[in-house]
Wavefront OBJ file of the C-alpha trace (Angstrom):
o trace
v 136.064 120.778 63.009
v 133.114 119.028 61.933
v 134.611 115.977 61.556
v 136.031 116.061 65.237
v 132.293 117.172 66.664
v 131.069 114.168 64.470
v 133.898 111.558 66.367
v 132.364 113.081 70.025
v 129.398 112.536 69.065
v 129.720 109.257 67.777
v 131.746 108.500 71.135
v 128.717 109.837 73.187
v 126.201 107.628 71.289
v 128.460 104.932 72.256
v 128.511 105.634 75.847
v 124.537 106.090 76.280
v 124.217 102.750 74.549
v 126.246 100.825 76.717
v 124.268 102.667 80.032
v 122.040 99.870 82.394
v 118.877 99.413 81.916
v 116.595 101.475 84.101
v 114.927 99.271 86.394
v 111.077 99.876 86.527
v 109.358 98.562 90.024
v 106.287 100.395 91.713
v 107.323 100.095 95.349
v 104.302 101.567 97.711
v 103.027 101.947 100.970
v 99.563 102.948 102.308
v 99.850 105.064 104.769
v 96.516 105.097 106.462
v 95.098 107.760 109.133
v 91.799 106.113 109.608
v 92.082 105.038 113.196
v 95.546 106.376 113.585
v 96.899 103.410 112.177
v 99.859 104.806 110.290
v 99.884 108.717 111.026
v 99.417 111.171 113.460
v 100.550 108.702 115.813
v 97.892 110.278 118.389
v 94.886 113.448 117.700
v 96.757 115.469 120.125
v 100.085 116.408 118.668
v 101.005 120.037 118.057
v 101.571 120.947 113.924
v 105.208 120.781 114.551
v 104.826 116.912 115.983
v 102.601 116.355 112.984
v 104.862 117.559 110.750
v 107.996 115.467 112.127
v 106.103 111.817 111.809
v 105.120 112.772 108.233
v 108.789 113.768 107.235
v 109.865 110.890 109.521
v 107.453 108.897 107.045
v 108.758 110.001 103.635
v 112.176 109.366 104.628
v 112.013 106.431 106.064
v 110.707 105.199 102.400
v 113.231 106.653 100.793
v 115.921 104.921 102.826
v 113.796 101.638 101.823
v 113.956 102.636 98.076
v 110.005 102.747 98.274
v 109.203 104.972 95.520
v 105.530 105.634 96.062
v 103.385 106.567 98.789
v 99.477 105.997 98.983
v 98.252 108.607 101.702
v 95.093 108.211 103.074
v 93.279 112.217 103.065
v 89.455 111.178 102.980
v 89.180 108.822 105.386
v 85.732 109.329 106.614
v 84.001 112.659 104.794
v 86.765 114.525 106.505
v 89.989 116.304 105.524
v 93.563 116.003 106.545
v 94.069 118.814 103.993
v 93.286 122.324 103.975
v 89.538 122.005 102.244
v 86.367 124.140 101.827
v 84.007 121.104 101.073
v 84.846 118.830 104.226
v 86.046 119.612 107.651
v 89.578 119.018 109.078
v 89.484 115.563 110.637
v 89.329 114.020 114.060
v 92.634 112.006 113.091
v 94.201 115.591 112.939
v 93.104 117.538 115.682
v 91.218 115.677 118.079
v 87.826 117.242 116.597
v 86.150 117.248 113.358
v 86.499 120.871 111.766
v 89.280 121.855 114.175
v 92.084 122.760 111.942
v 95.411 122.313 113.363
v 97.113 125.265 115.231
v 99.200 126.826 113.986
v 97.357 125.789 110.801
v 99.515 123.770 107.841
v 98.147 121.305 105.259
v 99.459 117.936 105.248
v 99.378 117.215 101.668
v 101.262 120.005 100.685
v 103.815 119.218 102.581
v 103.903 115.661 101.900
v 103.799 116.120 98.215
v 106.906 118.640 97.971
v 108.808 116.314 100.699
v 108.050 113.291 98.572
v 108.812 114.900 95.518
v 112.075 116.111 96.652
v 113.459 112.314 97.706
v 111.967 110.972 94.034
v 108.565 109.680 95.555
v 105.262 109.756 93.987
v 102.069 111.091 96.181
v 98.914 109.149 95.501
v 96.098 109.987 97.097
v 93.718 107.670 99.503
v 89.962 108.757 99.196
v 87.087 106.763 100.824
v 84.200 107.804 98.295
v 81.355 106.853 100.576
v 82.437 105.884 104.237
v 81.317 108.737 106.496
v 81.833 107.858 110.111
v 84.236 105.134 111.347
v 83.399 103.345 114.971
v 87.076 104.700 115.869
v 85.431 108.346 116.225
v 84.620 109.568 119.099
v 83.708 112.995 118.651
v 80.598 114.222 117.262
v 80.585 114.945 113.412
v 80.608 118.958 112.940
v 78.288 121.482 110.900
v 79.944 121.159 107.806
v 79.632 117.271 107.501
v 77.913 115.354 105.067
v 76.042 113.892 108.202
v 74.950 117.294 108.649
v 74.402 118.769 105.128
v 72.848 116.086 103.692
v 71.594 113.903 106.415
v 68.831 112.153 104.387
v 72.035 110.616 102.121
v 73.455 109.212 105.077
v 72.396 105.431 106.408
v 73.513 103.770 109.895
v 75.027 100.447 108.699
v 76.019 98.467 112.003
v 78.376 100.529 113.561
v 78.885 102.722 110.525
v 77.560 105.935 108.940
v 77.940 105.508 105.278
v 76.689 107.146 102.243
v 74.337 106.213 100.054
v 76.152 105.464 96.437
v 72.251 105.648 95.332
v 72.084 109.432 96.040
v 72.746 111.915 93.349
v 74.234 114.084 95.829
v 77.179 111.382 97.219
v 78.071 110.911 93.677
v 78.336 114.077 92.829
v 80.385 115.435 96.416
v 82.529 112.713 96.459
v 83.733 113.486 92.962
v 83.829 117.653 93.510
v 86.202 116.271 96.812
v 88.295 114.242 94.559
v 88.780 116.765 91.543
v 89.255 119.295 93.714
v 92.735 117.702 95.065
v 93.562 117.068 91.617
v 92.535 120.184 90.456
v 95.259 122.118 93.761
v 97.774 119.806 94.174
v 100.485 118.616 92.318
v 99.894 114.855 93.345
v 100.885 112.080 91.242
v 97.967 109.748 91.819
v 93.910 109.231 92.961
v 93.431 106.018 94.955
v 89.914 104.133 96.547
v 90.159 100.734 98.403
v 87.781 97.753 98.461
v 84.518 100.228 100.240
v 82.008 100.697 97.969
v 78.622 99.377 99.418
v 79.812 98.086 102.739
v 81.003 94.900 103.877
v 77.395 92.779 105.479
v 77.135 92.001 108.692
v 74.287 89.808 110.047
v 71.784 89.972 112.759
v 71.252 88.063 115.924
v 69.236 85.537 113.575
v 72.700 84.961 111.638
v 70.757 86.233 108.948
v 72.694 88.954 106.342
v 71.035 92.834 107.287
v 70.672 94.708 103.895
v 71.820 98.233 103.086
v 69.230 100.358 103.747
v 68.865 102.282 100.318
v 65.313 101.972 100.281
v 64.607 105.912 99.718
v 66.823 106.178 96.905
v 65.899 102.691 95.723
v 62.111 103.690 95.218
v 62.643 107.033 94.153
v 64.953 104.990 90.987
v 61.696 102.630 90.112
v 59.507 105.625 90.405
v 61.356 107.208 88.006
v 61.037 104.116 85.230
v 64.168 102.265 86.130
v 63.617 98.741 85.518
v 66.906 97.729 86.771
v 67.227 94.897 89.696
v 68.406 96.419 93.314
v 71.510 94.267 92.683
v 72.163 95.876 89.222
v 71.288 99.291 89.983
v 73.582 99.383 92.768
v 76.421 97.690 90.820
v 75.683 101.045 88.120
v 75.856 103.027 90.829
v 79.444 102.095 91.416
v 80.161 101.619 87.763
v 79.198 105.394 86.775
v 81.086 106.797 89.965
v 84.355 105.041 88.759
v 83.864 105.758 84.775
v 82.759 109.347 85.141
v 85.657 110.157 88.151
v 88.290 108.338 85.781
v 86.903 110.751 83.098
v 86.785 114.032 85.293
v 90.726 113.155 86.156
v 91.848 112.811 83.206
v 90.132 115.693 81.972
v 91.721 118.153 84.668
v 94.893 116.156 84.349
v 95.496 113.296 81.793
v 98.899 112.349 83.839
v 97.490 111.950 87.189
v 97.175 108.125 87.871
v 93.924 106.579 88.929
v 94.072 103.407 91.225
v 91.840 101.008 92.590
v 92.449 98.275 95.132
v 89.440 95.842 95.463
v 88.823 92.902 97.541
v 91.697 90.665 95.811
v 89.028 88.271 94.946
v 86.773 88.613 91.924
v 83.954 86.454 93.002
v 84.156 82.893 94.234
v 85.097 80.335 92.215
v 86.947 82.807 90.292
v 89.337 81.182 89.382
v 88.140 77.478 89.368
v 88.803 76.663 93.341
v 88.997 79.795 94.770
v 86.909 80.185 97.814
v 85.819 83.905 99.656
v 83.629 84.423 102.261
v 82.202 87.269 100.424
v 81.254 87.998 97.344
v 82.166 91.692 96.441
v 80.093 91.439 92.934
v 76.473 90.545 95.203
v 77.543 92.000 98.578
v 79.659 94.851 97.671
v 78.340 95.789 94.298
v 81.328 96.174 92.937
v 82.138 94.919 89.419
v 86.050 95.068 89.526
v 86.175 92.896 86.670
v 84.335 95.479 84.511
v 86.596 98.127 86.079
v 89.856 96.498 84.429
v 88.432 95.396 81.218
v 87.399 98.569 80.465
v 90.242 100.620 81.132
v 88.546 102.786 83.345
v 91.794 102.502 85.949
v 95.235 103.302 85.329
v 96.844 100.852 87.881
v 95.162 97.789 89.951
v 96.342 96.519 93.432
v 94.276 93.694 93.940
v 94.287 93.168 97.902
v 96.403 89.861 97.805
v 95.839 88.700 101.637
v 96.543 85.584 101.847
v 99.522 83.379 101.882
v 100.916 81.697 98.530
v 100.437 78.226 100.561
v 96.516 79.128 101.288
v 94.558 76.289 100.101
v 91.345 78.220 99.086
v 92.857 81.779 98.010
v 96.330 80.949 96.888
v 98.243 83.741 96.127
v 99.567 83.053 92.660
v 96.548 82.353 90.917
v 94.775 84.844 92.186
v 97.552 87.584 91.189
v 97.608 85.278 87.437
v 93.597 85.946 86.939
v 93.788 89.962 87.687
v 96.972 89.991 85.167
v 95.040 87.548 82.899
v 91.861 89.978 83.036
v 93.742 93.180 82.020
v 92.851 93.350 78.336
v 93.639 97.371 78.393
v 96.952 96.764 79.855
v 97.225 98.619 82.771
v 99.366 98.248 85.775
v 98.863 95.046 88.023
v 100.375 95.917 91.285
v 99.776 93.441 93.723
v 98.861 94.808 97.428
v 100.577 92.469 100.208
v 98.749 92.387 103.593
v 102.358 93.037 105.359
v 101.203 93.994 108.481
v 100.384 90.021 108.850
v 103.973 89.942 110.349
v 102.732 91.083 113.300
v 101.445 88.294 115.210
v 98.448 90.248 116.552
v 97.478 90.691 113.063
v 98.315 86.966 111.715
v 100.644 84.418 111.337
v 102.732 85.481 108.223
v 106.801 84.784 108.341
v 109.245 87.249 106.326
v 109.832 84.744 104.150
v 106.150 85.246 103.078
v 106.378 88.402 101.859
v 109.557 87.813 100.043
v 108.279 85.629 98.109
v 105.306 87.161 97.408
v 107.516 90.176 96.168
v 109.207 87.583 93.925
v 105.937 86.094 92.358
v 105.185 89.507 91.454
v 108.462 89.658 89.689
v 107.584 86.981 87.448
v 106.003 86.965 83.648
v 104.454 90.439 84.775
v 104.122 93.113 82.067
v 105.139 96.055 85.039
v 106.125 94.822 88.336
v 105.224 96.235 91.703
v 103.575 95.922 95.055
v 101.958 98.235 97.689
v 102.619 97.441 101.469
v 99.619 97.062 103.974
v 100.484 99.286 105.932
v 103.555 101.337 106.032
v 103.902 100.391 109.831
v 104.532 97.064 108.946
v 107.836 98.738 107.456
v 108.464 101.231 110.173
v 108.399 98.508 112.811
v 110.577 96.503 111.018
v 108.265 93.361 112.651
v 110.258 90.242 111.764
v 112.850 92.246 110.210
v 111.256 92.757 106.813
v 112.492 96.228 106.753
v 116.264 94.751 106.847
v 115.594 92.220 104.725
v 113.793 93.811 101.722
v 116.503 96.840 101.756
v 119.400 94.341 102.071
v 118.114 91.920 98.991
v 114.884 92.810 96.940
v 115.089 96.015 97.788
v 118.856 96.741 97.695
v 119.048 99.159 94.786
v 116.456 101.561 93.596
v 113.876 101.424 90.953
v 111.732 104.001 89.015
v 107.897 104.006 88.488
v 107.115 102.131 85.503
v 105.746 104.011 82.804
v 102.512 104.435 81.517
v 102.483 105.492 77.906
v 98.602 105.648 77.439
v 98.443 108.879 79.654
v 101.287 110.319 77.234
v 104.210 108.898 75.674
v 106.168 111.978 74.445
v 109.944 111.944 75.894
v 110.809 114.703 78.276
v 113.664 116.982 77.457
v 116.930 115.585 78.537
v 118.349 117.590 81.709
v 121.508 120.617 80.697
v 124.675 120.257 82.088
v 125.542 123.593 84.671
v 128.886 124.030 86.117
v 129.679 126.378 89.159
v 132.382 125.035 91.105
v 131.722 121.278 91.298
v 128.677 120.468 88.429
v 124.710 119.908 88.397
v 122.128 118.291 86.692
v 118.756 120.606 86.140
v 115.851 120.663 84.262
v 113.084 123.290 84.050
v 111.108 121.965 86.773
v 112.266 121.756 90.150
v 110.562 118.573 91.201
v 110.627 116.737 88.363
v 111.961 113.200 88.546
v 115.685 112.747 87.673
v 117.691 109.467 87.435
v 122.117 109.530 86.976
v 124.225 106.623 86.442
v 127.964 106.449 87.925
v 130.704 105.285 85.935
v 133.933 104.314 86.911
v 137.120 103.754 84.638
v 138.568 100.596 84.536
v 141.963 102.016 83.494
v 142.239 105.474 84.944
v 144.845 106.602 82.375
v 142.741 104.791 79.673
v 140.316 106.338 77.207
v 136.894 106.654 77.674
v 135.172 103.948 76.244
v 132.369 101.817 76.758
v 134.830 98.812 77.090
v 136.861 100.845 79.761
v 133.617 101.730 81.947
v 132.178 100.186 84.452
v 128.268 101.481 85.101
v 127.269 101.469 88.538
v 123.134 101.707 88.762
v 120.674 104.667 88.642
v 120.098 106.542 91.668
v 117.580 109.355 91.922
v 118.434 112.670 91.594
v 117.228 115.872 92.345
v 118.071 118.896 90.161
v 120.273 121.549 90.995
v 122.163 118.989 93.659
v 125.482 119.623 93.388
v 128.563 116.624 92.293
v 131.825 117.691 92.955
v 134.681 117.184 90.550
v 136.541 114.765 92.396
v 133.542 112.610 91.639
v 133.616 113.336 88.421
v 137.202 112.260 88.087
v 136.889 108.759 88.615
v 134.659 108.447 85.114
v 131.594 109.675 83.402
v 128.155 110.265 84.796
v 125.062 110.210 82.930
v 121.368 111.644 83.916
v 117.802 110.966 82.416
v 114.619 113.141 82.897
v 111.714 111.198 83.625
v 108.297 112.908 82.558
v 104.811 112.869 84.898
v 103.810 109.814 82.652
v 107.119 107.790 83.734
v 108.401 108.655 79.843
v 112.267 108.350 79.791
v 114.474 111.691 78.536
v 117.732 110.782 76.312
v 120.703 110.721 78.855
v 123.105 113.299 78.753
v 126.356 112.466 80.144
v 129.299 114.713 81.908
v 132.742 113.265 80.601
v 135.231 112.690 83.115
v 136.844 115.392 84.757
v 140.353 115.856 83.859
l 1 2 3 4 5 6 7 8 9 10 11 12 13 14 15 16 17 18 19 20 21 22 23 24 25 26 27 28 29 30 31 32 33 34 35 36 37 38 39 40 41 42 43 44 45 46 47 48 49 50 51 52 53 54 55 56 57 58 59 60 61 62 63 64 65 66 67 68 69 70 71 72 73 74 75 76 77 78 79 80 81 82 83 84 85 86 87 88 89 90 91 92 93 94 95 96 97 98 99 100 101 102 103 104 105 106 107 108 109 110 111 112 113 114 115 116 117 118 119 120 121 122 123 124 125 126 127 128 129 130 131 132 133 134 135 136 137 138 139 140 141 142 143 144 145 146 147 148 149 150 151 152 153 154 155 156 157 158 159 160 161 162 163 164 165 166 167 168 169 170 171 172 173 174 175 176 177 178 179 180 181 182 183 184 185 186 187 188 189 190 191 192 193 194 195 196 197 198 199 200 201 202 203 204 205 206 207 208 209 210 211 212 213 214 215 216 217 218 219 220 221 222 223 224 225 226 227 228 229 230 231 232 233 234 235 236 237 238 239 240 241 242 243 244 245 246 247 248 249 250 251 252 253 254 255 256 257 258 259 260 261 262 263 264 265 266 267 268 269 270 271 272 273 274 275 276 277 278 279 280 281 282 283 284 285 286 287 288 289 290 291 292 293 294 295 296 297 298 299 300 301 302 303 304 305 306 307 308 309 310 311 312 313 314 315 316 317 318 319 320 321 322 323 324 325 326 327 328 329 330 331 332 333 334 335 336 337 338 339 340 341 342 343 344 345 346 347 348 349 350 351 352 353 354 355 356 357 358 359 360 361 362 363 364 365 366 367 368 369 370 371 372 373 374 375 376 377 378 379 380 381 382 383 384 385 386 387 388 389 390 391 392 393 394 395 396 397 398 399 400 401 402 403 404 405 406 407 408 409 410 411 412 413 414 415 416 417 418 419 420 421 422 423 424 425 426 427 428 429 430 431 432 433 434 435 436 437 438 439 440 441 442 443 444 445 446 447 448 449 450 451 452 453 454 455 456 457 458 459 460 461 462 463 464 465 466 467 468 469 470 471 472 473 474 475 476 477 478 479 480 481 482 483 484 485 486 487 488 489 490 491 492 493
């Protein structure tokens, strides 16, 4: 007896070695509601309309093997979530602090759709942006421009909040933690805003933030700083300390950044920007990397790999080159240039620019600008990325520094056909089709042909007529992207 468990078991080993390799791509879309851009479609659907595009959304990424989603919730010091610090948003309902009727939340729903079709949920927050030209309602009691007017500054055609004020820092990071601290999402996400981009005046000359209230009351209180460095420490400590209050509520939830993809100009030798986000933004997003104070980067790639001043490659090379904590580098693609009322980009373009990111990266991976770009199909980049790049699927790569400890492998439950499980219900799942070479033959790594990993979701029923044709194996994949031991079902006889 022993001896016979000891030859199955030696058999088994032999099968899990000979398993694929699990391929690791971050595939991601923003979806952005600022504007309408991506979803609702318009601010005067009903909840059940609302509903459909979102679900409409989520699948349509999983029939693109997209396996990450960055949704857009804070997009002005609003909500398109159920919240008691900010009102529901325009976007939503048509009016600031008009919650939808009848009421839902959006991000619950979007995280246990997501989670169900093997998609992560990251989570879009503008920290300081507080009114967007595209509103056109008036902003409601409950609003920062209401609360707290004094932190609030008209920038050109903007309301934006002051990163100088104690108060801003400390709301927009209650907002944050309080997602993270509710929902069961799998990442936080800000873009390039920090101080906003300048804009000059009728003199072509550049108009200055105007900070000056919280800029005196920091000298007055023995800062010796320059206005250029205490802003940049403005944004510094907002990023370090809301890194820190993540990972303290939850180690495994991912923090992301995507900054202007250009470091400063000249940086790297030749590169040329019309801005400088360092001076005019005041955002360090060197510092950011080095320090670790990130979990991913998607360094807003916009331009073409041809562009003589901000050619692609390099540019994607330096952020790679600059990650000395070795974090994720996942490059974001401006993919809605396909549309020729948003530039002059050819599929090809983005193909390629897919490929570079392929190439002598530690993890690979790129997030779409904007998920319409993909649900339009424009040039037929939909087709074509499903077709080649993106024609089977691949897992979020894993990120052992938020946890490396290997999940349990899933059970095996039988009741009629047969199931994968594991404790939790939306826990990532991989399995692995095998077919046998010689149906009559024995089951052997030489007599098996692998297909690749598909995901899974526990509890989903294979009947045995699949099983027949040869053995299937499953992995668990933990909340840091940690891979379980497969398990596999032998083949039915």
């Amino acid at each position: 007896m022993t001896l016979l468990f000891a030859t199955i078991m030696i058999a088994n080993q032999n099968l899990i070695e000979s398993l694929p390799e699990i391929p690791r791509e971050f595939r991601g879309a923003w979806v952005a509601t600022v504007a309408n851009i991506d979803w609702p479609s318009k601010r005067d659907l009903s909840s059940d309309q609302q509903r459909a595009e979102l679900l409409k959304i989520i699948e349509n990424a999983k029939a693109l093997r997209l396996n990450a989603l960055v949704f857009q919730i804070r997009p002005s010091g609003d909500a398109l979530y159920k919240s008691k610090l900010e009102p529901w948003s325009e976007y939503l309902t048509g009016r600031q602090g008009r919650a939808p009727s009848p009421e839902w939340d959006p991000l619950e729903f979007a995280v246990k759709e997501a989670h169900a079709r093997g998609i992560e949920l990251h989570c879009w927050f503008n920290p300081y942006r507080a009114n967007h030209p595209s509103q056109l309602g008036a902003w409601c009691d409950s609003h920062i421009c209401s609360t707290n007017p004094e932190a609030v500054k008209t920038y050109d055609k903007y309301k934006w909040m002051d990163p100088g004020e104690k108060i801003v820092q400390q709301h927009s990071q209650e907002v944050i933690l309080d997602v993270v601290k509710r929902y069961d999402i799998d990442g936080v996400h800000l873009d390039d805003y920090f101080y906003p981009y300048p804009v000059t005046d009728g003199n072509k000359q550049k108009v200055d933030f105007p900070d000056g209230p919280s800029w005196t009351k920091y000298v007055k209180g023995g800062g010796n700083l320059s206005r250029g460095d205490w802003r940049r420490k403005n944004c510094d400590d907002f990023i370090e300390n809301l890194y820190k209050g993540i990972k303290r509520e939850k180690k495994w939830v991912k923090f992301g950044i995507s900054p202007f993809g250009i470091a400063r100009p000249g940086v790297p030798a030749g590169i040329k920007a019309g801005i400088d986000q360092y001076d005019e933004l005041y955002a360090d997003a060197q510092k950011w990397l080095e320090k670790g104070w990130c979990d991913y980067y998607a360094p807003q790639l916009y331009w073409a790999i041809s562009s003589p001043g901000q050619p692609f490659k390099p540019l994607l090379n330096y952020w790679v080159k600059t990650n000395k904590m070795n974090r994720h580098v996942w490059a974001g693609l401006y993919t809605s240039r396909l549309d020729p009322k948003e530039g002059n980009y050819k599929m090809a373009e983005i193909n390629d620019q897919v490929v570079a990111s392929r190439k002598g990266q530690p993890t690979e991976g790129n997030i779409h600008f904007s998920y319409k770009a993909l649900a339009n199909n424009n040039q037929n980049i939909a087709t074509s990325l499903k077709n080649g790049l993106y024609a089977t699927e691949a897992f979020v790569p894993e990120s052992p520094w938020l946890g490396d400890k290997k999940p349990r492998s899933p059970r095996i439950v039988r009741s009629g056909g047969f199931a994968f499980e594991v404790s939790k219900d939306d826990q990532f799942m991989a399995i692995c089709y095998g077919t046998l070479k010689n149906p009559n033959g024995e089951e052997t790594p030489e007599n098996i042909n692998w297909g690749t990993w598909k995901s899974y979701r526990s509890g989903d029923q294979i009947s045995f007529a699949q099983s027949a044709k040869g053995p299937i194996a499953a992995v668990t994949f933990s909340n840091t992207g940690m891979v379980s031991d497969a398990v596999i079902q032998p083949t039915s006889k």
